[in-house]
N, C-alpha and C positions, 0 to 999 in steps of 0.2 A: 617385271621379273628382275630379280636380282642377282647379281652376280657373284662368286666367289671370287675371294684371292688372285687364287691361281689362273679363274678363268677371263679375269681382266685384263689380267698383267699377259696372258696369250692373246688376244684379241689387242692389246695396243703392240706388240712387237708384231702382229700380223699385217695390223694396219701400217707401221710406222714400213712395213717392206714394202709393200703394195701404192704405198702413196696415198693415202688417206689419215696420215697422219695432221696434217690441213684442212682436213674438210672442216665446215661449221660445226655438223653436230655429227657422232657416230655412235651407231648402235649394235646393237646384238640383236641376230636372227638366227632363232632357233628352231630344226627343223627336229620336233617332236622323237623321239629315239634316236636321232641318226647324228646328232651334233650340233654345232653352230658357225655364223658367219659373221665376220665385222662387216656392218653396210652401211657408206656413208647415208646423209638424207638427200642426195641428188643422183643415187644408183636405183637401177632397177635391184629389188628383192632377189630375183632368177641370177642376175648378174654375179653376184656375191654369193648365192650357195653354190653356182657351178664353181666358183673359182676357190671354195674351200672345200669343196668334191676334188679339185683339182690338185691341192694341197692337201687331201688325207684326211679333213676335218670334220668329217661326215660318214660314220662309221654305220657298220652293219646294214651298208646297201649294196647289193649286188647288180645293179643297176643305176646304169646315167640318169641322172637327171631328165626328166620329160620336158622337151622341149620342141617349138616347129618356128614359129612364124617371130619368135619375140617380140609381139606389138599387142597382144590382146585377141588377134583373130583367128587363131587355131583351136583352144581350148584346152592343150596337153597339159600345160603346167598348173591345173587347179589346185587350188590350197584351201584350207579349213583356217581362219585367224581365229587362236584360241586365247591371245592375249596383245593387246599391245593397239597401237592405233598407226596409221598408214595415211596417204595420199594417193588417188588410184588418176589413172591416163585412162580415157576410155577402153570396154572391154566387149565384146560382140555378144548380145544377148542371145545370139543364138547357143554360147556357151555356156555364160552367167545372168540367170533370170532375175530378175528382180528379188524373187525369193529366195533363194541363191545371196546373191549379196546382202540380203537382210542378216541373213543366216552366219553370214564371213566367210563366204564361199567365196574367192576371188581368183585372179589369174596373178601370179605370182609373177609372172613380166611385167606388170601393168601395175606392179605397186610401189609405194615409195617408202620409208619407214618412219616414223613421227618419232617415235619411239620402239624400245625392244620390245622383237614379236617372239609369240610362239607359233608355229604353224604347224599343221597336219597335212600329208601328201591327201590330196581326193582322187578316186578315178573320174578323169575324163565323159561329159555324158555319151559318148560316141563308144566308148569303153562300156559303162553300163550298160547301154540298149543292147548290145552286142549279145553279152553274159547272159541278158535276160530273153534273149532272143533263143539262144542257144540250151538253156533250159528250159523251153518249154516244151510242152511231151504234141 
């Protein structure tokens, strides 16, 4: 994915406050409608959009960031990778199945950036079964 102008030269004044103006490599993570995040390649994904949630850079969410256990074993912060390549930390299959991660289903705590992503928020499957639960007649 590529960047504009404007939205580089924000993403290195972002970085350069934050301290990651030294990392190795840094990138752009993009969470699908809602904004983006500088994330160096030794940060958690999750890490870097709470803290530009945090800074305003993540628009049109009426809601925190889904978060619990930050290590992989809760399942809240599932994502869709719809572009971009990553390094993951183990993640609990009870969250993300095989199929699941085929797919780019991952837990956004649990991932690393290779390169700029684009990501989709997923509901949680504890979330799904719920909804599906609750419509049935």
């Amino acid at each position: 994915m590529k960047e504009s102008g404007a939205q580089a030269n924000a993403v290195d004044r972002h970085a350069d406050a934050i301290g990651l103006a030294h990392a190795v490599s840094r990138y752009t993570v993009t969470l699908e409608g809602h904004g983006f995040a500088p994330c160096g390649d030794a940060e958690r994904v999750l890490e870097a959009l709470e803290r530009a949630q945090g800074f305003g850079r993540l628009k049109g969410m009426n809601f925190r960031l889904p978060k619990g256990c930050r290590r992989g074993g809760c399942g809240v912060c599932r994502v869709r990778v719809l572009e971009g390549d990553y390094r993951q930390a183990p993640m609990s299959r009870s969250h993300i199945s095989e199929a699941d991660e085929a797919e780019g289903v991952v837990l956004c705590c649990s991932i690393y950036p290779l390169t700029d992503l684009l990501l989709r928020l997923e509901s949680p499957k504890s979330l799904r079964a719920k909804n599906a639960q609750s419509t049935r007649f």
